[in-house]
N, C-alpha and C positions, 0 to 999 in steps of 0.2 A: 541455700548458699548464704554465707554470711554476708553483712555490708561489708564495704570497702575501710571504714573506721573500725572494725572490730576483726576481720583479719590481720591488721596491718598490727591492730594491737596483741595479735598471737605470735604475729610473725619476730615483733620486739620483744614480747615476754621470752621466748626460745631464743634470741640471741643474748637476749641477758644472761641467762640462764648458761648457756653452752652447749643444748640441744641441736641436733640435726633437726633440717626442715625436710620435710618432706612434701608430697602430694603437692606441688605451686604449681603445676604445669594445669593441673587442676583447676586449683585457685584462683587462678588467672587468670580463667575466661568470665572473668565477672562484668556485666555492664557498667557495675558501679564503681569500678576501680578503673576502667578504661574513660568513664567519665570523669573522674577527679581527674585523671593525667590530662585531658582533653582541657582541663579546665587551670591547670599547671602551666601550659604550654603556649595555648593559644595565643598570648600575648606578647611572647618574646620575637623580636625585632626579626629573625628569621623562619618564623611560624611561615610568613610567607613565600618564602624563598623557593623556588622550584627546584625540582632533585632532578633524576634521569628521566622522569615520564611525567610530558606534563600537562597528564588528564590526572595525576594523583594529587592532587593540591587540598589547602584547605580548603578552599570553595565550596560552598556546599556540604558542609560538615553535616551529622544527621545521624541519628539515632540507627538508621539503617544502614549508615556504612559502619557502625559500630558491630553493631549483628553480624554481617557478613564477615567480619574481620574474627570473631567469636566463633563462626560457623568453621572458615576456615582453620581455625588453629582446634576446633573439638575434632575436626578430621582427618587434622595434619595436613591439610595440603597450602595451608599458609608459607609465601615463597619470598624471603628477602630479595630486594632489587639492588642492584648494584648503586651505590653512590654515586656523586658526579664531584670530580675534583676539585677541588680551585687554590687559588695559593696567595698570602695575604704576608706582606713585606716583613721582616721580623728587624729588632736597632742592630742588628747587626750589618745588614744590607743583603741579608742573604732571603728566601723564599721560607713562610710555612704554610706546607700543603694542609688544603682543610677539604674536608669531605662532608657533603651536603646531601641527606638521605631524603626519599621520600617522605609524605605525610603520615602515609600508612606505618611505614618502619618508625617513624619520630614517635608516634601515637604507643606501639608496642614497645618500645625499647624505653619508652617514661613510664610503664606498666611495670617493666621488667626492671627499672631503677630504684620506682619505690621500693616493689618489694625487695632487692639488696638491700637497699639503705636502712630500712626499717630491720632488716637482720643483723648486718654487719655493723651499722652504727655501734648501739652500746657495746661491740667489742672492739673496735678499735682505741689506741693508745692518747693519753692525751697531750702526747707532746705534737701528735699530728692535726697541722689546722688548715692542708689544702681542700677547698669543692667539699667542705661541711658544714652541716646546717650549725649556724650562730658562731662560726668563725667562720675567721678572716686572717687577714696577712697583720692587722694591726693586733689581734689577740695574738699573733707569733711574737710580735716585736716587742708586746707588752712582758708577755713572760721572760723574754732575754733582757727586757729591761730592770725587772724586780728580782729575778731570782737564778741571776747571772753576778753575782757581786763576786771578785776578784779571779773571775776569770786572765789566764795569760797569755793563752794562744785559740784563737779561732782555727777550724779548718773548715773550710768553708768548701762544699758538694754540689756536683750536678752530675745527674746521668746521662750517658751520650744518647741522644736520640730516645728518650726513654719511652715516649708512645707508639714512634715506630717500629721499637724494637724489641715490645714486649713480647716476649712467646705463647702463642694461641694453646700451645699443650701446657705448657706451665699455668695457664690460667684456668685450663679446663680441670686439672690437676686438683688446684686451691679451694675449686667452687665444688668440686665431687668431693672433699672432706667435710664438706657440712652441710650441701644439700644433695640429699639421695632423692632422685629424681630422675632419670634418666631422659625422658621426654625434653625436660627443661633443658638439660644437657645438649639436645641434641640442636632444641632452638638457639640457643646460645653460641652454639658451636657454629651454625649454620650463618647465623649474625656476624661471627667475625671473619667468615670466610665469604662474603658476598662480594667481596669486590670493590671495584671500581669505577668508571668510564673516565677517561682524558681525555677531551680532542676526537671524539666519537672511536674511539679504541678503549676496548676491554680488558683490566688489566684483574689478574688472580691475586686476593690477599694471604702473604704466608706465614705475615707477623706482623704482631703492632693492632692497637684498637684507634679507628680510625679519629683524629682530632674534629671534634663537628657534632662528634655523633652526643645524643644525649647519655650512652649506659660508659661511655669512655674515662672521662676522670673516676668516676665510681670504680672501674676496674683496673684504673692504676694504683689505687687506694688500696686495694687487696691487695694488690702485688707487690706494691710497695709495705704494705702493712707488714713484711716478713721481716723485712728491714729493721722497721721498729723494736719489733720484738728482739730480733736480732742484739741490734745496740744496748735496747733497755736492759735485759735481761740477762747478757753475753758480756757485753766491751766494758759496760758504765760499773757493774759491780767489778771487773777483775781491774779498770783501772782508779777506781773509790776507794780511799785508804785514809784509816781514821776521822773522828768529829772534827777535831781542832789541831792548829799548830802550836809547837812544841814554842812556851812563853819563851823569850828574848832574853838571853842572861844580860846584856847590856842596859836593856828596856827594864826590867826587874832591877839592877844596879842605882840607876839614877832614878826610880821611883823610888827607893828607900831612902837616896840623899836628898831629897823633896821631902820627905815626911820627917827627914831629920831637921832639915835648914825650916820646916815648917813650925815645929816643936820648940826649936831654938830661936822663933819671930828673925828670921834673918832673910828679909825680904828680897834686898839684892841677889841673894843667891837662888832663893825658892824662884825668881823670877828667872834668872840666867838657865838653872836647872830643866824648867819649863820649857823651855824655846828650845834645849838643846834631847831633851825628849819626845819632841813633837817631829823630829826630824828621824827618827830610827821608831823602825817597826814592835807593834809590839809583839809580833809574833815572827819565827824563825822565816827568813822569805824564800831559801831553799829547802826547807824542811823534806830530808828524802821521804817519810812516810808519812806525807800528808799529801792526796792526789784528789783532782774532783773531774767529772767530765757531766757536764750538761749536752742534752740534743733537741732539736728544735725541727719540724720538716713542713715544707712547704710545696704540696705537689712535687715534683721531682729535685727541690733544690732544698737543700738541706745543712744547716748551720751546727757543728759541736764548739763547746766553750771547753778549752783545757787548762787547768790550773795542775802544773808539773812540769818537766825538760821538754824539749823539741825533739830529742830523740824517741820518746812516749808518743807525742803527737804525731809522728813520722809514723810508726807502727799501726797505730790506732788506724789512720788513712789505709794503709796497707793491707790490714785485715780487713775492715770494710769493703774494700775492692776486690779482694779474694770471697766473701760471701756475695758480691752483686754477681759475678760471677759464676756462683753456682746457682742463682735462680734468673740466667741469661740473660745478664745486663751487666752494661762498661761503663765505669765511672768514667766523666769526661778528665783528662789533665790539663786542657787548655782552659777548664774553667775551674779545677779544683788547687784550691791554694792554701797553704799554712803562715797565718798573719800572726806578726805578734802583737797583742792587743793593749799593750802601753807605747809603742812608739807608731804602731801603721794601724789603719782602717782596713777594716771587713768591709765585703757590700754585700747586702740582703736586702732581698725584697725592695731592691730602690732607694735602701737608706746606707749610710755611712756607721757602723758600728766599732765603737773603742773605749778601754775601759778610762777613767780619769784616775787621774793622780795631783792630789794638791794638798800638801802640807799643813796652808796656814789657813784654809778654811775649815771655821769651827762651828759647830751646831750643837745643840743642847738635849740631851737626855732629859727623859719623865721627870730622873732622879734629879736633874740639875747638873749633872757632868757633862764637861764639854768634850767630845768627840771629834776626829776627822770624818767625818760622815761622807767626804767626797772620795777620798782614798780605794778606791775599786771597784766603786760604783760603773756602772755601765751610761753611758752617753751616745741618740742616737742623734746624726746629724743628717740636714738635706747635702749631698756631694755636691759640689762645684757645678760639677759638669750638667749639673739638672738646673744649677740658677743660669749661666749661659745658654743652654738649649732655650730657655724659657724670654731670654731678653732679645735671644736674637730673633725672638718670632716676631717679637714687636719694633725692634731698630730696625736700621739700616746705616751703614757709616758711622755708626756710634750715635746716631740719631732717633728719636720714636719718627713711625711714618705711622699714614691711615693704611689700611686692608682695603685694595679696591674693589673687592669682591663682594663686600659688606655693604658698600655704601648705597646697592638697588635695596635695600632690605629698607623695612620701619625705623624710627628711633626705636620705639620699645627691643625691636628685635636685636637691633645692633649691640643694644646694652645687654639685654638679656644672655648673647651670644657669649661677650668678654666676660659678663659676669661668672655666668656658668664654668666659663675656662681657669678664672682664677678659683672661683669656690673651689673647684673638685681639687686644682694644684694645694692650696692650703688645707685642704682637709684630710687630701691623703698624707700629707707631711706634719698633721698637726700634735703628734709625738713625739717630735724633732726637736729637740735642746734650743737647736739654733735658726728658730724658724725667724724668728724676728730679724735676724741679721742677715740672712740669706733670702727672704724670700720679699724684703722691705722693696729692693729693687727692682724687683719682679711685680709688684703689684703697682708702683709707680709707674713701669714702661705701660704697660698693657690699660691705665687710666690714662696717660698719655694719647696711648694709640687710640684708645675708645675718643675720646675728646676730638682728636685729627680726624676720624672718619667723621663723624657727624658735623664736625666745624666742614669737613668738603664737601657732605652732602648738600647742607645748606647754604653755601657759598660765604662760610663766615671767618671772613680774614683776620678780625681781634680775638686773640685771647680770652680777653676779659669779656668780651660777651658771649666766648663760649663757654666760659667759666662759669656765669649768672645766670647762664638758662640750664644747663644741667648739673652742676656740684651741688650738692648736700650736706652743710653742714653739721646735719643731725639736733641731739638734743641730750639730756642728760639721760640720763638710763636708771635703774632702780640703785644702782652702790654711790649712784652722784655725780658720776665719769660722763665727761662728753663722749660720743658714739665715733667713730672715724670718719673721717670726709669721705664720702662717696660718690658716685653720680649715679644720678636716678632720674628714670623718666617716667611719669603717671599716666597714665589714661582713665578720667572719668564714666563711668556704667549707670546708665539709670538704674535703681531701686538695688542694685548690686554694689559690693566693694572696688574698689579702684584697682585696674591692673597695674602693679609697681616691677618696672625692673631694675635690677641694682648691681652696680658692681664694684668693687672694693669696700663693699660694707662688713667684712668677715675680718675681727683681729687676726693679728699676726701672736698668738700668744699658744706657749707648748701647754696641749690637754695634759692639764695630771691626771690621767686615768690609772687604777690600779687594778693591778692581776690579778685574779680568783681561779681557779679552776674550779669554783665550785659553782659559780656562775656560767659556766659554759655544758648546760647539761648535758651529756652523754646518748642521752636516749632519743630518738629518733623523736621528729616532733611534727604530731599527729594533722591533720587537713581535714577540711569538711567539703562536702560537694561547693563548687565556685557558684554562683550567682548567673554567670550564664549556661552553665550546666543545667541547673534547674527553670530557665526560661525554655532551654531546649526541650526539655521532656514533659515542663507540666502546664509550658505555657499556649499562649498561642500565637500567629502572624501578626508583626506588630505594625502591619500595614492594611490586612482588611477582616483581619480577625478570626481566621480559620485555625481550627484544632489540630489540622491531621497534615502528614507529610511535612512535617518543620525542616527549614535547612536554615544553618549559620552563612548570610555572607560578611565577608571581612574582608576588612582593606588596611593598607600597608601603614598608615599615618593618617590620623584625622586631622593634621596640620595641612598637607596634600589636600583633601576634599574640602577643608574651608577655605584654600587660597583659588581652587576651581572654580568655586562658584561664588567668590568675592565680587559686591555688586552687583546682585545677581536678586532681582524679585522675586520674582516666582522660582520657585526650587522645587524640585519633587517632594513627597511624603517622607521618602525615606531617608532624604540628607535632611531634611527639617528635623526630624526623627534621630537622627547618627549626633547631629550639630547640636541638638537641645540637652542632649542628656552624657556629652560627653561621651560616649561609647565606640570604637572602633568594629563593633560587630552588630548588627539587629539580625532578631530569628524572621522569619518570612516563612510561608509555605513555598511549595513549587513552584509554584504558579508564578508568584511575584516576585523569587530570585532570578525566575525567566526573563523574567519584563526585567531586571535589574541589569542582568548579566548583556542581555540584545541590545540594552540601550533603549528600554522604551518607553522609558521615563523620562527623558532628556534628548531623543534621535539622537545619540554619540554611543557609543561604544564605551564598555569601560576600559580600563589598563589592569 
């Protein structure tokens, strides 16, 4: 059988290709391919999570529940378990249901995703950049920022419920045109029909790939990929009309009295001529046959750029609706909108999008001509309502307060905690035109409120001495610029670096990143066994050094086990072990995941 890098590399060559897959029900039972996903997986924040049974857990991971899992599916008698529900708030105020599967099923269905991804990858479209490898929502925002230039109407998409309400035959449908496979088919089929539990009641699934699950975004991509095709291929060539607009007979008129009053040294004029040609287009601004429409998609919500009438744009929405429709799915209207993009804002993906319009700024061509370079360019902004959300975590009455929940924590932690909140707000906005102006506020309340918690922790009523034991005024940096004032608290390490936490040390300044889609490779991108895959299988107990029966334990945060046994002399082997090397997992034999698991390293019981 082949390795798991060398099928995967067949499985992309046929999808680049355009070949059908075949035999993967096959393929699939490979140890080494169930140990890469194992090794995928293992780390994400709900590796640990319990599903409906819970003796299936990670615990105890092991080369032997890998086999078994192998055995069953070479026999068929491999049995999805039913999900266990739960439901996680959405900004709207309303519920979204997430569904939480076994370890066994999470294990299979990461098997079953590479190998989709690695097929379906290189053929999917590149304007789509939800749940793909090497994009992201700012590779969306990038492209409508570069090669969006005088766009006039957004209509801006969502589909109603689109995970729920995707159709299990339509997807069975999608998957039997390119993989002939029947076996797989029938796993797959079986996957999305498993179900449920709510509140220890059984609930049958009729539609929809459940949100939680790992092969779920992957299979809205497919479904949605028809779409793509759809637009790219359908809507954008029949509403795409001519290169260029039909030149300006006005704009053409007073260039040639420019070149006259030029010829003729009549400076006054050549100047007045100037000012009164920078104000009129050069090109026709209703030109009927001249039409563009750009599309962009992002998991289920989905942005066109139209340059032409609002009655075009009104059609264009209309037939889109009529095709989501025929592969069973409903464009929302409560969230689907047509903005005009010189006086109103779009929203995507968290940002504010509109194109600009300004006359009298002027930037320089190669050649040395001066251009309106701002005139239809695209502009993304952070929206209001996200600088507000943002200040009122830190005021109160129009005041910064401390976080009294914070204040049992460390200093380090305290800062670490604000810093991390501001980092991730600036960086996910740091695309944003107006990030300086909008988010200047925001970083001063939340250095405010950082300052208040620690000034209460330590009972410090000046300012100014809260000022002189944590602000940093930094230093100059390699262009010569002093660095921003931040606070920052150190902790000294023997023979090690210093832990530094820091918050508002991140400019406020928009990344000029630029667009390539040639940077963004297409092809499915390839994995080697993980590092604790291979202690699994060729190492040994990394507690009294036996060969045989390895099991992985793991625990949820190794922040958790170092705050356990904080102050704490004598530790076990195994958190000496966990705690030295950074690791949330050590492989052990039986023997001594036993003694781990009973607590008889420490007489406590674990969690």
């Amino acid at each position: 059988m082949l390795l798991a890098e060398n099928y995967l590399c067949v499985v992309q060559s046929r999808g680049q290709r355009g070949l059908p897959l075949e035999r993967v029900y096959r393929n699939m039972r490979n140890r080494d391919l169930f140990l890469m996903a194992y090794g995928k997986i293992y780390a994400n924040k709900g590796a640990t999570t319990l599903g409906t049974d819970p003796t299936d857990t990670i615990q105890g991971m092991s080369i032997a529940r890998i086999d078994k899992i192998i055995e069953q599916l070479r026999t068929g008698t491999y049995q999805w378990k039913p999900s266990r529900r739960t439901y996680i708030p959405k900004k709207n105020g309303k519920m979204r249901p997430l569904s939480v599967p076994n370890w066994s099923d999470k294990l299979v269905q990461e098997v079953i995703r590479m190998i989709l991804e690695a097929y379906y990858e290189p053929q999917f479209r590149n304007n789509s950049h939800g749940f793909r490898p090497r994009r992201s929502c700012h590779t969306a925002l990038q492209q409508i920022k570069h090669q969006w230039k005088g766009t006039k109407w957004f209509i801006e998409g969502d589909i109603k419920g689109c995970f729920c309400n995707i159709s299990h035959q339509n997807v069975l449908e999608l998957l039997s045109q390119k993989i002939h496979d029947n076996r797989f088919l029938k796993l797959f089929r079986e996957m999305l029909k498993a179900g449920y539990v709510e509140d220890w009641v059984y609930y049958q699934s009729y539609s929809g790939t459940p949100q939680g699950g790992i092969v779920s975004p992957l299979t809205s991509n497919i479904v949605l990929h028809e779409l793509d095709c759809y637009v790219e291929d359908v809507i954008i060539p029949k509403f795409t009309k001519s290169k260029r607009r039909k030149k300006n007979p006005e704009y053409s008129r007073i260039y040639r009295l420019r070149k006259e009053a030029k010829r003729d040294e009549n400076k006054l004029l050549y100047k007045k001529l100037t000012q009164v040609q920078r104000t009129i287009s050069h090109g026709i601004p209703n030109d009927p046959n001249y039409r563009r429409l750009r599309y962009v998609r992002y998991a289920d919500d989905f942005l066109l750029g139209f340059t032409g009438p609002k009655s075009e744009a009104l059609l264009i929405k209309e037939q889109i609706k009529q095709f989501l429709q025929q592969i069973q799915l409903q464009l929302s209207e409560e969230k689907t909108f047509i903005t005009h993009a010189l006086t109103q804002k779009a929203r995507f993906l968290g940002y504010h999008i509109q194109t600009r319009t300004c006359d009298t700024k002027l930037s320089k061509r190669p050649d040395g001509v001066k251009v309106r370079s701002v005139n239809g360019s695209i502009e993304l902004q952070v929206p209001s309502d996200v600088q507000a959300k943002w200040i009122d975590r830190y005021t109160k009455n129009g005041k910064t307060h401390q976080i009294g929940a914070y204040i049992q924590l460390s200093d380090y932690e305290i800062v670490n905690t604000y810093g991390a909140q501001l980092r991730g707000l600036v960086n996910y906005y740091a695309s944003a035109d107006n990030i300086a102006a909008a988010l200047s506020l925001v970083r001063w309340a939340c250095m405010e409120s950082a300052r208040k918690t620690l000034a209460a922790k330590h009972r410090i009523s000046s300012p100014c001495k809260s000022n002189k034991r944590y602000k940093h005024k930094g230093g100059a940096t390699e262009t010569g610029k002093l660095e921003w004032q931040h606070i920052r608290v150190t902790i000294p390490r023997k023979g090690k670096k210093p832990l530094i936490a820091k918050c508002g040390e991140t400019p406020l300044r928009t990344r000029k990143a630029v667009y390539s889609s040639d940077k963004i490779p297409p092809a499915y991108i390839m994995g080697n066994r993980s590092e604790l895959a291979t202690r699994l299988v060729m190492g040994k107990c990394e507690l009294c050094g036996s060969k045989t029966a390895l099991e992985a334990h793991h625990i949820n945060k190794l922040k958790n086990l170092k705050q356990r046994w904080k102050g704490r002399k004598e530790k076990p082997k195994w958190v000496q072990w966990m705690i030295a090397r950074n690791r949330k997992v050590i492989v052990v034999c039986h023997s001594c995941h036993q003694d781990i698991t009973h607590g008889r390293y420490d007489g406590r019981k674990l969690n």
